[in-house]
C-alpha positions in Angstrom: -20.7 12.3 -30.9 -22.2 9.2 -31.9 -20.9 5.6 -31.5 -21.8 2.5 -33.2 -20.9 -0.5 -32.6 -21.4 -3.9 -34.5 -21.3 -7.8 -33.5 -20.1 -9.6 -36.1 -21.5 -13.0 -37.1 -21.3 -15.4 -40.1 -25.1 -14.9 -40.8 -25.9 -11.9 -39.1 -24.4 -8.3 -37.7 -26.0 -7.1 -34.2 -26.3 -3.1 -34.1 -26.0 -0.8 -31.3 -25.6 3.4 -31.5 -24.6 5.5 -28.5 -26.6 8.4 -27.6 -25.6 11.6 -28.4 -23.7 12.1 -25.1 -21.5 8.7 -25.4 -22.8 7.4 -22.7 -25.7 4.5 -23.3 -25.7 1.9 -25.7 -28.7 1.1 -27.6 -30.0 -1.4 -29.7 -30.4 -0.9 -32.5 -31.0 -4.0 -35.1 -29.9 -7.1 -36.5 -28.7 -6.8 -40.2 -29.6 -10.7 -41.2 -25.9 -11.3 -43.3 -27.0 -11.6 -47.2 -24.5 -10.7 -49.5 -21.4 -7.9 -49.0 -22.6 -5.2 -51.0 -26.5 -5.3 -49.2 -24.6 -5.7 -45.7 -22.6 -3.0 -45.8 -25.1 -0.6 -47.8 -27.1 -1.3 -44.6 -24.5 -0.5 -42.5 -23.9 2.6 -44.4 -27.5 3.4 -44.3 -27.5 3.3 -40.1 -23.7 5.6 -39.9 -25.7 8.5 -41.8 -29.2 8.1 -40.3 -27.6 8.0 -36.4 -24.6 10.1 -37.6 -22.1 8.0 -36.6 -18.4 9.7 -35.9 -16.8 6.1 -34.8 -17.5 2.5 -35.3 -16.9 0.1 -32.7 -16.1 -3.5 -33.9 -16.3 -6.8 -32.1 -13.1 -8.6 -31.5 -13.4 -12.2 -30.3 -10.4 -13.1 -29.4 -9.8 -16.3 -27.9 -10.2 -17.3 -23.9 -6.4 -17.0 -23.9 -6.1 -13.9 -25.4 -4.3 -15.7 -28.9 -6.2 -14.3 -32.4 -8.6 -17.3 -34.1 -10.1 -17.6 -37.2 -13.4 -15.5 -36.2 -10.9 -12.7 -34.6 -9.2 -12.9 -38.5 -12.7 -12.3 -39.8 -12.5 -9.5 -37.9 -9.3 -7.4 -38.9 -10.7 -8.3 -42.3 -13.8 -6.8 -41.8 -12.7 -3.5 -39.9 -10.6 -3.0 -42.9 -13.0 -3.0 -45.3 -15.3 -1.2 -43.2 -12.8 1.8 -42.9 -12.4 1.6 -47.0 -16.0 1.4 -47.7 -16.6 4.2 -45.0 -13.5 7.0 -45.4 -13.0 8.9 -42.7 -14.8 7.0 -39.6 -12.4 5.3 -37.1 -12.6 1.6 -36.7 -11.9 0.5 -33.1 -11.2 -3.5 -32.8 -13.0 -4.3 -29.0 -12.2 -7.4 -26.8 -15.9 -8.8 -26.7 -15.4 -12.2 -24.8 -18.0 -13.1 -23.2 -20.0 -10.2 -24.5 -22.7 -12.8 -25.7 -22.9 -14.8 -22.3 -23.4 -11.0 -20.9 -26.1 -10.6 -23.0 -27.6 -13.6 -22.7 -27.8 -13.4 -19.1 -29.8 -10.2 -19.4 -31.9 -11.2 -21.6 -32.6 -14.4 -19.4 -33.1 -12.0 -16.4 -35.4 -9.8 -18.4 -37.6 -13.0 -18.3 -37.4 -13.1 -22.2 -38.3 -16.2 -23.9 -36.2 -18.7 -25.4 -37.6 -17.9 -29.3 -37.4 -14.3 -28.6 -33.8 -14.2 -27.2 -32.5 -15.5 -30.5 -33.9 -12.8 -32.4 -31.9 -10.2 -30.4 -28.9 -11.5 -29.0 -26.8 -10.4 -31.7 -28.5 -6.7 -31.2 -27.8 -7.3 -27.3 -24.5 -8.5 -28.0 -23.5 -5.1 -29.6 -25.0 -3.4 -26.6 -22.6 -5.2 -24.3 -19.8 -4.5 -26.7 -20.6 -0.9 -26.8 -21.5 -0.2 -23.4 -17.9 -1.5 -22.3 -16.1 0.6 -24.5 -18.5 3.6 -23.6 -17.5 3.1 -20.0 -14.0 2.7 -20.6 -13.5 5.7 -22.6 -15.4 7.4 -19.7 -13.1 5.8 -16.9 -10.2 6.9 -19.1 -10.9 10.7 -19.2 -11.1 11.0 -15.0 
């Protein structure tokens, strides 16, 4: 069973898929944000090619745990992912800090400023993804 996961950002959506064990996140792409109808045609696009069962979503949620205006952005999306796409479970995922994580990576992977901005979005979903792979996985011992 496939898992995808998306980072959601006002002008772009970072991408990561599971493989088909549920174990490792990978990245996929960065959908640069256009208009509704071409973002989530996209999106739509990358749940049939991967075959996506379950769609994780980014929840960023405040340092104090309270719900924001980008959290909001959220709930709203999720919903209209699971009316657009009947049938695939939306799961709302605490990603605080899920940036700085991949940040730090790609900082560690020696990659350059210019280039990091091109996938940190991407990155970002890995982080998200990998955290709820690993928690489902802690879950089931």
């Amino acid at each position: 069973m496939r898992t995808m996961s998306l980072d959601l950002g006002t002008r772009t959506i970072g991408i990561a898929v599971s493989d088909l064990t549920g174990m490792i996140a990978n990245g996929v792409e960065t959908i640069r944000r256009t208009s509704p109808e071409r973002d989530f045609a996209r999106i739509g696009e990358l749940l049939s090619e991967w075959e996506v069962e379950e769609i994780v979503l980014g929840y960023p949620k405040n340092m104090n745990g309270t719900i924001g205006e980008r959290a909001k952005a959220s709930e709203a999306f999720a919903e209209e992912l699971k009316r657009r796409f009947d049938g695939i479970p939306v799961v709302l995922w605490d990603e605080r800090l899920s940036t700085v994580a991949a940040e730090k990576v790609l900082i560690d992977a020696d990659l350059q400023r210019k280039k990091r901005r091109k996938v940190i979005d991407m990155m970002a979903a890995v982080v998200i993804l990998q955290n709820y792979l690993d928690s489902k996985s802690l879950r089931k011992r």
